[in-house]
MARGUDO-821914 format. One line per 8 residues: number of its first residue (from 1); their letters; for each residue x, y, z of C-alpha. Coordinates in steps of 0.02 Angstrom, whole numbers, plus 50000, padded with zeros to 5 digits. Layout:
% MARGUDO-821914
NUM = A = X:Y:Z  ...
//
This chain:
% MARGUDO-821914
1 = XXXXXXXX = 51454:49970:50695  51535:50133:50776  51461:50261:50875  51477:50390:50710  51404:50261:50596  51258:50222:50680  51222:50382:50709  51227:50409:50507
9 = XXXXXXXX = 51148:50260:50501  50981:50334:50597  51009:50503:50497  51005:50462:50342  50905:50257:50328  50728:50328:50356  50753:50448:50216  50827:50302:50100
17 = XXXXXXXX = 50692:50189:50146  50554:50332:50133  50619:50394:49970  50622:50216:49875  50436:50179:49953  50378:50345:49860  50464:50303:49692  50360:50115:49721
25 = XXXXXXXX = 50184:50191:49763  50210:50337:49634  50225:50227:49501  50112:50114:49558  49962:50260:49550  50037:50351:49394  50022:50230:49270  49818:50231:49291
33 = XXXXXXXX = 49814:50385:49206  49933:50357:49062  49822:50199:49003  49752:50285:48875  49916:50363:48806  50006:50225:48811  49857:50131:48710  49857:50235:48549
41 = XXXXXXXX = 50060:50236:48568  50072:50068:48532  49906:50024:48436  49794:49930:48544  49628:49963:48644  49640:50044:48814  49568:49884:48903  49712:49769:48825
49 = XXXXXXXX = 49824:49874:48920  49728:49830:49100  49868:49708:49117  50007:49823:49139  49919:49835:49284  49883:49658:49358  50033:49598:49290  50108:49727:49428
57 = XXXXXXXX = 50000:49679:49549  50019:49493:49534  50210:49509:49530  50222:49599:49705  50084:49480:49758  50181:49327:49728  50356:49402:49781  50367:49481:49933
65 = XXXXXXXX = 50322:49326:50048  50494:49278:49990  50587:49435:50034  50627:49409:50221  50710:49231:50173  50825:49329:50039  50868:49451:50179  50885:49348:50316
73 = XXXXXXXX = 51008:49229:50189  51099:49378:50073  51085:49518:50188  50969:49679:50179  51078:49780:50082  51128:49676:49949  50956:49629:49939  50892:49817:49951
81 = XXXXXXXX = 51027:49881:49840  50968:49732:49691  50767:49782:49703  50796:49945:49680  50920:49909:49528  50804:49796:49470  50655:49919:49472  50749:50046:49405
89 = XXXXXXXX = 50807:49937:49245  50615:49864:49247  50565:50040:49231  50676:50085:49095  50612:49945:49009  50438:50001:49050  50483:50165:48949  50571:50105:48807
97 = XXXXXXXX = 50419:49969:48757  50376:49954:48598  50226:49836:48600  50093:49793:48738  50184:49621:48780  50380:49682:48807  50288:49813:48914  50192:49682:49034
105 = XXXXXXXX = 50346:49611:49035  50437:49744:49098  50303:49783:49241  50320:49597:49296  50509:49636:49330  50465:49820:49419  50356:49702:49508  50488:49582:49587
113 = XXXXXXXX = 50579:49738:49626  50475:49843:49708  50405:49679:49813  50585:49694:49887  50618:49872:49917  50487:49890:50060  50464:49741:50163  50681:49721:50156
121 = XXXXXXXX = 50690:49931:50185  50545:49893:50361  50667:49754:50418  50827:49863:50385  50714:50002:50498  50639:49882:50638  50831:49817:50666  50921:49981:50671
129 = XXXXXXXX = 50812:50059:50795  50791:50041:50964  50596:50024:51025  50602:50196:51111  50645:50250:50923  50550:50167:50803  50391:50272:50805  50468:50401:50741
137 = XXXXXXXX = 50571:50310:50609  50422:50220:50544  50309:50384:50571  50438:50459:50458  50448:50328:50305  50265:50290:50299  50216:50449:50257  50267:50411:50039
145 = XXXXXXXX = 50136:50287:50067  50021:50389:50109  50039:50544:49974  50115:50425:49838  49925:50348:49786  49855:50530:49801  49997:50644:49694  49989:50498:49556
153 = XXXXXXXX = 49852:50526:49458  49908:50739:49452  50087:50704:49415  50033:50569:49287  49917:50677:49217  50036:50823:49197  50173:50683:49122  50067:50643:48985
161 = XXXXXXXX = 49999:50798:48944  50160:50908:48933  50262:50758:48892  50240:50575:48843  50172:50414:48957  50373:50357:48934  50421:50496:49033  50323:50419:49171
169 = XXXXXXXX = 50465:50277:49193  50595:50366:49167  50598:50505:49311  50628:50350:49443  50812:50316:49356  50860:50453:49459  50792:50421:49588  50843:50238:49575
177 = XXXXXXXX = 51015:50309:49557  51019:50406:49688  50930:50260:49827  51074:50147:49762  51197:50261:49825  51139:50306:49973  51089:50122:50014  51258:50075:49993
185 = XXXXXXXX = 51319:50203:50115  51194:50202:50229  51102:50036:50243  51159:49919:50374  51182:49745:50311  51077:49639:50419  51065:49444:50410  51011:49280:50514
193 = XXXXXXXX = 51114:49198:50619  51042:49031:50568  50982:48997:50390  50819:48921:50363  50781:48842:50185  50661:48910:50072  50500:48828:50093  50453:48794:49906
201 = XXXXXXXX = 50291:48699:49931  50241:48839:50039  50286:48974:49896  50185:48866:49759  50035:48878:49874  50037:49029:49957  50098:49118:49799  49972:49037:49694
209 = XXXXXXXX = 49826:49091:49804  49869:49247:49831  49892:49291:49654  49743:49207:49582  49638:49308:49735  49736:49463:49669  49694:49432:49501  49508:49409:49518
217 = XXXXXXXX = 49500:49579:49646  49577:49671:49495  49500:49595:49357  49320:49578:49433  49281:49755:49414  49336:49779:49245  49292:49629:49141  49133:49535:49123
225 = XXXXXXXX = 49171:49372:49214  49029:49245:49253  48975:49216:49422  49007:49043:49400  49177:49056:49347  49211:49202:49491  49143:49084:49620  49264:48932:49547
233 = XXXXXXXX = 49430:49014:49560  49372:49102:49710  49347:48940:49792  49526:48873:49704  49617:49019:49784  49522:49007:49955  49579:48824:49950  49755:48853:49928
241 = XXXXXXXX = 49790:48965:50054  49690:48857:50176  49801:48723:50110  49955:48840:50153  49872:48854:50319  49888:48676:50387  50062:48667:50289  50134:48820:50392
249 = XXXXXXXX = 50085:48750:50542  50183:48596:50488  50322:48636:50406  50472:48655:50541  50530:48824:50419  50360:48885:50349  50371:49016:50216  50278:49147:50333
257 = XXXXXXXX = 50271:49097:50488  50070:49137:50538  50125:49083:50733  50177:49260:50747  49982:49304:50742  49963:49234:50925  50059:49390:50978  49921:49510:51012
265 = XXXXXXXX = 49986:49696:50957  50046:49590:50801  49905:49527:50769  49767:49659:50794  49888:49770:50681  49902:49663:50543  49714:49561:50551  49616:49724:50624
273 = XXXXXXXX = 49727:49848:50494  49654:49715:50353  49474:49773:50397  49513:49969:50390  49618:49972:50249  49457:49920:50166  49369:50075:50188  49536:50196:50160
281 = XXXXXXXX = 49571:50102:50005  49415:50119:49896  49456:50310:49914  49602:50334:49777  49466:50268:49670  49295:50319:49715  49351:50517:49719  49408:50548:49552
289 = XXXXXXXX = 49248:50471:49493  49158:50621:49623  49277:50740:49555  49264:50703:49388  49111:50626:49321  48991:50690:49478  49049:50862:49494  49110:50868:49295
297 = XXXXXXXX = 49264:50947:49354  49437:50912:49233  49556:50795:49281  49703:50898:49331  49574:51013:49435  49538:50824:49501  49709:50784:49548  49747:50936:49636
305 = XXXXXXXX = 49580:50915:49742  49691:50767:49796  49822:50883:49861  49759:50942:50039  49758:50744:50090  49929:50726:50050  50000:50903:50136  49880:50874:50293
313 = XXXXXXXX = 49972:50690:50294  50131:50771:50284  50109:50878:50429  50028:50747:50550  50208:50659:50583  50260:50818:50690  50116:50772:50809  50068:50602:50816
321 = XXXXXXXX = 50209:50555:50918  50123:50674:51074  49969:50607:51018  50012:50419:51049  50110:50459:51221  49972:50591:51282  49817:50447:51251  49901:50273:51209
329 = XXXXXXXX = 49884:50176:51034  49709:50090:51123  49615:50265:51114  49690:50308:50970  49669:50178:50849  49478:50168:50922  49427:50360:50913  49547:50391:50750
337 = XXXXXXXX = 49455:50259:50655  49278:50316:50701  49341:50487:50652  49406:50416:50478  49227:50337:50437  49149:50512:50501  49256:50604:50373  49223:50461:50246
345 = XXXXXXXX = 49028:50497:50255  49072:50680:50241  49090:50639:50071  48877:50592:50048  48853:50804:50045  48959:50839:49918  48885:50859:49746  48895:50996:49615
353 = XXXXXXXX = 48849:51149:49722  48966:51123:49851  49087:51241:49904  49288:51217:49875  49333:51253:50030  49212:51112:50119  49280:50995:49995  49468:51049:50038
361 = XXXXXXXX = 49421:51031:50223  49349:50858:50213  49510:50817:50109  49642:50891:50245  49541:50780:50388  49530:50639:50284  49734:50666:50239  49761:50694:50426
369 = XXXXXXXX = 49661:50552:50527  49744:50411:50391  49921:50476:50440  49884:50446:50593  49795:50279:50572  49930:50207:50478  50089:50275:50586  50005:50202:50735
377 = XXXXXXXX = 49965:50032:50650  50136:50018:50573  50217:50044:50735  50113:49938:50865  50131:49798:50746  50332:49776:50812  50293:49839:50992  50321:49652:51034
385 = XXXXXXXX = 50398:49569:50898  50579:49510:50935  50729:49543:50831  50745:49392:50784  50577:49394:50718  50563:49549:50625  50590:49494:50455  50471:49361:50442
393 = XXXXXXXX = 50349:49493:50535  50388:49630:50422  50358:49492:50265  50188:49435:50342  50126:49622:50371  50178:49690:50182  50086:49539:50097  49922:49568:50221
401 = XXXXXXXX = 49930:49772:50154  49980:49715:49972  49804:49614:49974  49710:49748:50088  49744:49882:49950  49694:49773:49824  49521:49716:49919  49502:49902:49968
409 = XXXXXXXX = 49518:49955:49769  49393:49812:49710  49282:49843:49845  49258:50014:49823  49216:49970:49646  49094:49842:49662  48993:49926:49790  48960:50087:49677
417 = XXXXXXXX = 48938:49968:49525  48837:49900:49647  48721:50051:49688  48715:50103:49520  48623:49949:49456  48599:49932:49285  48584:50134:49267  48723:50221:49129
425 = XXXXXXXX = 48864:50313:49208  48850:50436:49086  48670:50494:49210  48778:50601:49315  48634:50622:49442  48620:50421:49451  48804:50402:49470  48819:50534:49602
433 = XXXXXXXX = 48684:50454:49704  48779:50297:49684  48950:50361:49731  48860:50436:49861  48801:50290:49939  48957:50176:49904  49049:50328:50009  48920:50281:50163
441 = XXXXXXXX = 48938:50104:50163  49125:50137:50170  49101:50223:50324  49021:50117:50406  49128:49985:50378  49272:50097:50437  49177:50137:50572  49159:49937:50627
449 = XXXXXXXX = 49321:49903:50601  49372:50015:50757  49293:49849:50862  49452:49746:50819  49561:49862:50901  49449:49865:51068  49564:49708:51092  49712:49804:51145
457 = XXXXXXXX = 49765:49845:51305  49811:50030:51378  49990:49981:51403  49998:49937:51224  50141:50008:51131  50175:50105:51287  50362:50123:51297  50338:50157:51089
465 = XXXXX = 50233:50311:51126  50303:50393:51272  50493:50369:51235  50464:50445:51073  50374:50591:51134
//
């Protein structure tokens, strides 16, 4: 690679990377809203149509353990370049359904796309940047996934109201279009110097448990399953991925290779990130309930009290750099995350006489400690991860988030179901109290999780940080 190319290269690779991760978490968000459209569309009951949801989930659940062995063994951009045309066909698929069963069809396919796009667009980031660079480049792209959950619901809303829900699929063909391109120019085309097989008994378990445990997390809430039944495939899914435990550390090529935990910075990334994603992902579900049913505000008016979170986000990436060199990733991560389940609680006080402007404060904090949270994460994770490595790292950290933000959703759920008890949710006062309380408990387990990252060392992600600065 030339001196002018890799130059380009860095120029323009965070921006194709960024751009395709905001067309994946967009669409992820925006089809919540257009449930209901989409329903009396094509004749069938809003509930039937829960698994255009799962069946999205459960795709990128089940495909992106494999995505570091297809770029490792076809390259990152020809593996990049076929995600994104596949989830750009998938979604014009999506928007030219005609019944409910073409269209789960069509999300399983976005699905195996989008389970591509990131994990091969983190390895394609991780290997074209020196570590005195990579904050920045990841501090860059992982701002779409920050502002892609919360600008959903609005644009969706907007979509369907001025438009129709196919609309919703079809404004990422250009998009598509235009992240093929610039993929193709811009993308390096890594690959591994030795192949390793695929290990298929390692998919089938893995895979399987993973998307059984996805399934239940997004079902649970939703659909009146036994307890006994829960607790069976609960148990079936915690035994397969204990059985893919002992097979990984067996197999000479396992599918993710979970030795990579024993590096520290790795490991309190991925394993402590787990436990605060918990708290930061019951959010994107728990305050449009606030918005809408607690403070009776419309939805639109709902999405845009999303807004602040998603510009304070925005503008945390021209400071977090001199943040991370001026106190280290230790003090950081440990003070940020206390701060997080500070602002979380924040949102106990807010009812139906609360001023806009406290409510677009809270939101800007909340917007601007989880950009910080997640750049530093993101970036510490590869502090000591080795080239070689950074595939099968990069695989093992998107499947870990893929589950956290389903856990996070589901959780967030069942502990306001939880507080609300047997009580209607049309009793605005009851659900507000229980909202209220579900927004505590979230808080404090934010708050805890800052105890796994106690772990880390002051020199930590040093030459990250300070290079970057």
């Amino acid at each position: 690679m030339t001196s002018s190319a890799n130059s380009s290269t860095k120029r323009y690779l965070p921006w194709v990377v960024a751009t395709t991760l905001f067309m994946e978490q967009l669409d992820s968000t925006i089809v919540n809203t257009a449930i209901p459209s989409m329903a009396a569309s094509l004749h069938v009951t809003p509930l039937s149509l829960k698994a255009v949801v799962t069946s999205y989930i459960l795709s990128l659940a089940v495909a992106i353990p494999i995505s570091g062995w297809m770029a490792d063994r076809y390259g990152t951009r020809r593996v990049f370049m076929s995600a994104i045309t596949i989830f750009t066909i998938a979604s014009v698929l999506c928007g030219l359904s005609v019944n409910s069963p073409m269209l789960v069809a069509a999300r399983l396919l976005q699905g195996l796309g989008a389970a591509m796009m990131m994990p091969v667009g983190r390895i394609a980031i991780i290997r074209t940047f020196p570590k005195a660079e990579l904050l920045a480049a990841m501090n860059f792209v992982i701002i779409p996934a920050l502002i892609g959950p919360l600008l959903g619901p609005t644009v969706g809303g907007l979509i369907v109201h001025w438009l129709s829900w196919r609309e919703i699929f079809f404004i990422n063909v250009p998009v598509g279009l235009a992240a093929v391109y610039l993929a193709w120019r811009h993308l390096p085309d890594y690959r591994a110097e030795v192949q390793r097989p695929l290990d298929l008994i390692g998919l089938v378990l893995f895979g399987t448990g993973v998307a059984l445990l996805s399934w239940l997390l997004e079902v649970f809430g939703e659909h009146k399953i036994d307890p006994t039944s829960a607790a069976v495939l609960l148990l079936i899914s915690c035994s397969l991925l204990a059985a893919y435990g002992w097979h990984a550390s067996q197999a000479p090529y396992p599918l993710l290779r979970l030795a990579l935990l024993r590096v520290r910075t790795f490991r309190v990334s991925v394993l402590g990130g787990f436990v605060t994603r918990l708290g930061i992902g019951g959010l994107p579900f728990l305050l449009p309930l606030l918005y809408q049913l607690g403070l009776g505000l419309p939805a639109w008016q709902s999405g845009l009290l999303m807004m602040p979170s998603a510009a304070a986000a925005m503008g945390m990436k021209f400071i977090s750099t001199r943040v991370l060199a001026r106190f280290g990733y230790r003090h950081v991560l440990i003070v940020n995350t206390l701060l997080i389940g500070c602002t979380i609680a924040m949102y106990t006080f807010v009812g139906p006489g609360t001023p806009l402007y406290a409510i677009v404060a809270i939101g800007l904090c909340l917007g601007f400690f989880n950009s910080l949270q997640f750049s530093s994460m993101n970036s510490i994770a590869y502090a000591d991860i080795e080239g070689a490595d950074s595939s099968m790292a990069s695989t093992i950290a998107s499947s870990l988030q893929q589950l956290s933000m389903s856990f996070g959703l589901a959780c967030g759920s069942l502990i306001a179901g939880w507080y609300l008890g047997d009580l209607p949710q049309t009793d605005k006062v009851a659900l507000t109290s229980a909202l209220h309380h579900a927004f505590f408990t979230l808080a404090v387990l934010t708050a805890l999780s800052s105890l796994t990252f106690w772990t880390l060392r002051r020199s930590d992600g040093e030459g990250l940080a300070k290079n970057a600065a």
